[in-house]
C-alpha positions, -999 to 999 in steps of 0.1 A, spaced: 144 -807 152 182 -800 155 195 -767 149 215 -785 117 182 -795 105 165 -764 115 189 -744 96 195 -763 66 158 -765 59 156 -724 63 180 -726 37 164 -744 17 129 -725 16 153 -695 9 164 -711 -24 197 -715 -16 214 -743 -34 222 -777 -26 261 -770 -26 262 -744 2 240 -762 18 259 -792 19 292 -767 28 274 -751 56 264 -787 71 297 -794 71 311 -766 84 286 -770 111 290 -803 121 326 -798 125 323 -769 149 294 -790 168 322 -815 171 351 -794 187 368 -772 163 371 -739 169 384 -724 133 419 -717 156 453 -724 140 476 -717 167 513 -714 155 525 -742 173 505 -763 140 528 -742 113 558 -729 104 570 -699 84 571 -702 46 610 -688 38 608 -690 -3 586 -690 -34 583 -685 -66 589 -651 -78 564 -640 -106 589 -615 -119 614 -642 -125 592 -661 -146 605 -662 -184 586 -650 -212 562 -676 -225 538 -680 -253 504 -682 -237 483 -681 -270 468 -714 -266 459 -713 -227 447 -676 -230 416 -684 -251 414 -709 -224 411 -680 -191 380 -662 -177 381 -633 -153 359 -636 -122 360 -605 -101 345 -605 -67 315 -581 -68 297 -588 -38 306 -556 -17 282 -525 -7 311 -501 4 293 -506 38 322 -493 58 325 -458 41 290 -458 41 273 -469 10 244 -486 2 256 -496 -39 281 -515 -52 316 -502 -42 325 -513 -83 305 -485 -90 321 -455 -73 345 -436 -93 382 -443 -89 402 -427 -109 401 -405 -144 365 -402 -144 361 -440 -145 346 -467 -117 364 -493 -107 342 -514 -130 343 -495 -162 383 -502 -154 377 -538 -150 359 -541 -183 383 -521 -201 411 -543 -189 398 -573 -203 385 -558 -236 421 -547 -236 439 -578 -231 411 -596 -256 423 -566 -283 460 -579 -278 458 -613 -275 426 -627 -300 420 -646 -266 377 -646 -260 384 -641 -224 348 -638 -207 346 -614 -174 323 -628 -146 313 -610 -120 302 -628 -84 274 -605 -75 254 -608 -38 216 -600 -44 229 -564 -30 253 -557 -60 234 -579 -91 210 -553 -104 231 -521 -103 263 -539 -115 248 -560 -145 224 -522 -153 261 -505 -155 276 -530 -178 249 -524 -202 270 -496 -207 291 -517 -217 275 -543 -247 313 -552 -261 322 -573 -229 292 -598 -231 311 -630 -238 297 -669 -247 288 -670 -209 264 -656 -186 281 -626 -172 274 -632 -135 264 -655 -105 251 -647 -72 273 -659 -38 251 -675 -14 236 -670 20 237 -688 59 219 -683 87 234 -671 115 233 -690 148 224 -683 180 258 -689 199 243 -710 230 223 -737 211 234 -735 177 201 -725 166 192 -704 134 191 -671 150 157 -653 145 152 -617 144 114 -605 134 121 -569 136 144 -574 103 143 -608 91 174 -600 66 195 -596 95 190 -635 102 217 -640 77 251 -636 63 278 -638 38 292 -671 38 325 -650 31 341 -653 -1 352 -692 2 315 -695 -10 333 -687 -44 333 -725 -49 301 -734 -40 288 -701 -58 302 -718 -89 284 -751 -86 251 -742 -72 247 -709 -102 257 -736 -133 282 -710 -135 312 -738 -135 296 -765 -156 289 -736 -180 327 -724 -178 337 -759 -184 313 -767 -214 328 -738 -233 364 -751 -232 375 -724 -202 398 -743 -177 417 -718 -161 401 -688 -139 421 -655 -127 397 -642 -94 401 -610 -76 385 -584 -56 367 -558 -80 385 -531 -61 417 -544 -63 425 -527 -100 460 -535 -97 451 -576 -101 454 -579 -139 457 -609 -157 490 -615 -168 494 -640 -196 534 -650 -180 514 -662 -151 491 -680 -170 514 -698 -187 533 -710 -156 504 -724 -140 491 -740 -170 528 -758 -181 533 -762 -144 500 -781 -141 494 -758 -109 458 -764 -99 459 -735 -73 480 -703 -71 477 -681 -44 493 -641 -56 515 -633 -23 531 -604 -17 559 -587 11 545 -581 40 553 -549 56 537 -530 91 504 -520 68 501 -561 62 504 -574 101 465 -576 101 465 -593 68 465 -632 62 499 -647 57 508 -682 41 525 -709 66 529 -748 58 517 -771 82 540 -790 103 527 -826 96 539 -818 62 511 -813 46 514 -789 27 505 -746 26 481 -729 50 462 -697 46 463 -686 84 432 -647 88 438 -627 118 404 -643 130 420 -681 129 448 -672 155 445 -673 194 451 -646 217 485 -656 228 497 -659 186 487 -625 180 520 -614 187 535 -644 160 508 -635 138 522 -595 130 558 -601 129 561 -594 96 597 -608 95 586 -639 107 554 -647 85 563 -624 55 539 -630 24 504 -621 25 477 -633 7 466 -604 -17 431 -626 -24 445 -626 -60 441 -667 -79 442 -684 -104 420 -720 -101 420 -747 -128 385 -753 -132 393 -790 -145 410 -797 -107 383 -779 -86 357 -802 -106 376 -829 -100 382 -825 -66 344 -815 -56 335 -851 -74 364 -866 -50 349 -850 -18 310 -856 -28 306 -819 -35 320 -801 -2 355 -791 -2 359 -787 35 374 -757 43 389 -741 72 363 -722 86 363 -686 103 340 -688 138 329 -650 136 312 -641 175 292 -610 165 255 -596 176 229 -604 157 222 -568 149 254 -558 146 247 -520 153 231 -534 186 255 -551 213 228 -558 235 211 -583 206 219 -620 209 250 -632 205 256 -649 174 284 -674 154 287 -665 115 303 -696 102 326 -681 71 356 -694 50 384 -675 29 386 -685 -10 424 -683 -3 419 -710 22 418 -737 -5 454 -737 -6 452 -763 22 429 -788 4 444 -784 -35 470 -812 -38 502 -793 -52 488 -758 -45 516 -729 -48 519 -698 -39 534 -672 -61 555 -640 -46 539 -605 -73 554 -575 -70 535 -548 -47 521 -528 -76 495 -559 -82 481 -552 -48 462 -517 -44 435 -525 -29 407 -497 -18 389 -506 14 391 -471 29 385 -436 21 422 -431 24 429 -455 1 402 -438 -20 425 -408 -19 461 -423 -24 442 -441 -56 429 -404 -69 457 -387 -69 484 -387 -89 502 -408 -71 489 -435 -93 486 -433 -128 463 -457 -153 485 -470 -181 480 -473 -217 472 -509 -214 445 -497 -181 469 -507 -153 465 -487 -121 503 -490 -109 523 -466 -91 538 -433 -104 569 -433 -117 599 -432 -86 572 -448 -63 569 -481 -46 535 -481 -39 506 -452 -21 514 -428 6 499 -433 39 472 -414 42 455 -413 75 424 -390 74 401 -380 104 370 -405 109 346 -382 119 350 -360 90 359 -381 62 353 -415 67 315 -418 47 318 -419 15 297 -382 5 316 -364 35 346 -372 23 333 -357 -16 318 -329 2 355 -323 16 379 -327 -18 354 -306 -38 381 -305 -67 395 -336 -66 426 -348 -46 453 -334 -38 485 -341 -58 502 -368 -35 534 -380 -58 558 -366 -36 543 -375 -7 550 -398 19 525 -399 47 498 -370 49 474 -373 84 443 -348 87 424 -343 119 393 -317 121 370 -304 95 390 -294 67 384 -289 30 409 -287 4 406 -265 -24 421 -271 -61 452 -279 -72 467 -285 -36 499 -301 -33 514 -324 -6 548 -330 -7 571 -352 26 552 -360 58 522 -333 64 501 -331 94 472 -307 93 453 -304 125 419 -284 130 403 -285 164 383 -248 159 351 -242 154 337 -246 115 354 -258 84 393 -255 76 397 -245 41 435 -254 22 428 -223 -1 436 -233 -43 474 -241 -50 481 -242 -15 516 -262 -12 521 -283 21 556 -295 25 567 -315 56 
C-alpha cells in the first residue's frame, strides 16, 4: 500500500471527512511530486498600495448585515504558556475571557443593527466541550445555526518514505492540525457551510478568538459586499514586531496576491522576508469570505481548493528530538488569497490587531493600557498607538499560573509606558506603576517583591 493510500485510509477509520481528505491527498501528491511549500522572492514582488479601510465612506449595510456570521477561530490550548484549556477561556481583561468578549460583541452589534448575526466558533476536539459548556453561560447568543464545527486532523509522515508516522507509546501524537487553512474544508465536511448558506448568510467575518481587537465592522461589510470582493485579507503596517509575521506580495506572472509565512521562504530570503520597508503589510489572519464564491469555487475545483502548503520538519514527539523525523503538511486560511479570483487585501488601522499569543501580551492587554469600550472594543488608551513592549523573563513568567502567581493584584498600570523588560523572580504588588522604559533585574537568591504603589519611571 502507498503511504497516500496508507494514510488516507487512517483517516478515514478516524472519521475524518471526505473534504480533508481529499485536501490532504492533494497536498500530498504535490509534495511527492517536487514542491517544497518554498516561495522564494525571486517568484514575487512587493505590494506598494491598497485600500485603506479608514478611507472607506460611510455606507448603509442594513441589508448585507442580516446577511454576516462571525466565525472565530477556537481551536487553541494556550499550549505555549502552558495550558491544557481553551486559551478563549482565560480571563483578559475586566473580569471577562476573551470569549465572554466575543459574545458580547456580537450580541452588541445585533442590539444596534436588528442584524441576526450568528457567532460560530471552529472548535478542535481539544477546545469543543469547555468552549460550547461556557457559552451556556451564555443562552442569548444561540442563533438559527449550530454554534460550532470541529477543524480536522492529518497524519503526520515519516519524513523518509512518506509514511503515516506511528507512535504506540501515544497514538495522538500520530497527528496534527491541518493549520487553520482547514477552515475551508472544516466548513464542508461539518455541514457547517451548506447550513450557513441555507439560511440566507453569504458573507463571513473570521478571526482568531484571541485577537479581540478584530470586530466586525459594518463599513467593511458593505465594501466587500458592493465591491463583489469574494476575499479580503485585513493587512496591517508592518513594523520590527511584524518581521516574523506573513506579508502579502503579488506574484510576478501576474497573477494576482500571495500570502508568503516565515516557513514558505528559503534561507537566503530570510533577510527579504523582514525588511519591513520592503514587504510592509502583514496579514493580521483577519477575513471576510463570501460564502456564495467559496461554494462556488470548491464546485469548480471538485472540492479541493489547492492551497499553498507549509512543509513543517518537526519530531514526531515534539518534546523528543531524538524521535523520528516527521513532515506536517499544513496551509494558512490567509493563503486563499492566491486561488480567489479578484481577492483584495484591505490596509486596518493597528488597533484591529492585538493579538495575545504571549504572556506579555497577556500583560500589555491587562493593564490599562487598553481599555474596553462601550460598544466592547479592546482598542488602545487614549494618546496610544498600540501596547508597550513588554518583555518578561521566561523562566519566571512564561506559564500561564507562574505568571498569576507573580501579578497577585493585577497588572501593573502600563499607559505611560513604553517598553518594560523583567529578568529574575519578581512579584509585583498592587497598584504599581510603570511609566518610560523600565528595566528591573533580579539575579539574587528568592523572590523580588515591587512593594504596593511602587512607581518605576525610566
Amino acid at each position: 500500500m502507498s503511504g497516500l493510500d496508507a494514510s488516507t485510509e487512517k483517516m478515514r477509520r478516524e472519521g475524518v471527512g471526505d473534504a480533508a481528505v481529499q485536501a490532504f491527498a492533494d497536498a500530498y501528491e504535490r509534495l511527492q511530486g517536487g514542491e517544497t511549500g518554498v516561495l522564494p522572492e525571486a517568484d514575487i514582488e512587493p505590494v506598494d498600495e491598497v485600500p485603506d479601510a479608514e478611507e472607506l465612506p460611510d455606507a448603509d449595510a442594513r441589508d448585507v448585515l442580516d446577511q454576516a456570521v462571525v466565525i472565530k477561530l477556537n481551536g487553541g490550548l494556550g499550549t505555549s504558556m502552558g495550558m491544557t484549556g481553551p486559551k478563549s477561556l482565560v480571563e483578559v481583561k475586566d473580569g471577562l475571557t476573551f470569549l465572554d468578549i466575543i459574545v458580547r460583541q456580537v450580541l452588541g452589534l445585533r442590539e444596534r443593527t436588528g442584524a441576526r448575526l450568528p457567532l460560530v466558533l471552529m472548535n478542535s476536539f481539544s477546545t469543543r466541550d469547555a468552549s460550547l459548556e461556557a457559552l451556556e453561560r451564555h443562552p442569548e447568543v444561540r442563533a438559527d445555526v449550530p454554534l460550532d464545527f470541529v477543524q480536522n486532523k492529518v497524519p503526520k509522515l515519516v519524513a523518509d518514505g512518506l509514511e503515516p508516522a506511528e507512535w504506540p507509546d501515544d497514538p495522538s501524537l500520530e497527528w496534527a492540525p491541518p493549520g487553520h487553512g482547514d477552515l475551508y474544508a472544516a466548513l464542508v465536511t461539518s455541514g457547517m457551510l451548506d447550513e450557513l448558506l441555507s439560511h440566507g448568510y453569504r458573507y463571513a467575518f473570521v478571526s482568531n478568538a484571541d485577537n479581540l481587537g478584530a470586530v466586525l465592522d459594518p463599513r467593511i461589510l458593505a465594501w466587500v459586499a458592493a465591491e463583489e470582493v469574494p476575499f479580503a485579507m485585513e493587512v496591517a503596517d508592518r513594523t520590527e514586531a511584524d518581521r516574523k509575521g506573513g506579508h502579502v506580495a503579488r506574484r510576478r506572472d501576474g497573477s494576482g496576491l500571495v500570502l508568503r509565512e516565515i516557513a514558505q521562504t528559503p534561507d537566503e530570503d530570510v533577510e527579504a522576508f523582514q525588511d519591513v520597508s520592503r514587504h510592509r503589510f502583514f496579514n493580521t489572519n483577519t477575513l471576510w469570505v463570501d460564502l456564495e464564491a467559496l461554494r462556488a469555487l470548491l464546485d469548480e475545483r471538485d472540492g479541493v481548493l489547492g492551497l499553498p502548503m507549509i512543509v513543517n520538519r518537526k519530531t514526531v514527539d515534539p518534546t523528543d528530538k531524538g524521535s523520528p523525523d516527521v513532515i506536517q503538511l499544513e496551509t494558512a486560511m490567509g493563503a486563499a488569497i492566491d486561488v480567489f479570483d479578484g481577492a483584495r487585501a484591505l490596509r486596518v488601522p493597528r488597533s484591529r490587531f492585538a493579538p495575545v499569543k504571549t504572556t506579555n501580551d497577556l500583560l500589555a492587554l491587562r493593564s490599562d493600557a487598553y481599555v474596553l469600550t462601550d460598544d466592547v472594543r479592546v482598542v488602545p488608551a487614549e494618546g496610544r498607538d498600540g501596547a508597550p513592549l513588554v518583555d518578561l523573563d521566561d523562566e519566571h513568567f512564561k506559564l500561564l499560573p507562574d505568571f498569576e502567581a507573580r501579578f497577585p493584584a493585577g497588572a501593573p498600570s502600563l499607559v505611560a509606558c513604553e517598553r518594560l523588560t523583567v529578568r529574575g523572580d519578581v512579584r509585583f504588588g498592587a497598584d504599581v506603576v510603570v511609566r518610560g522604559a523600565v528595566t528591573i533585574e533580579h539575579d539574587g537568591d528568592g523572590e523580588l517583591e515591587i512593594e504596593d504603589g511602587t512607581v518605576l519611571e525610566d
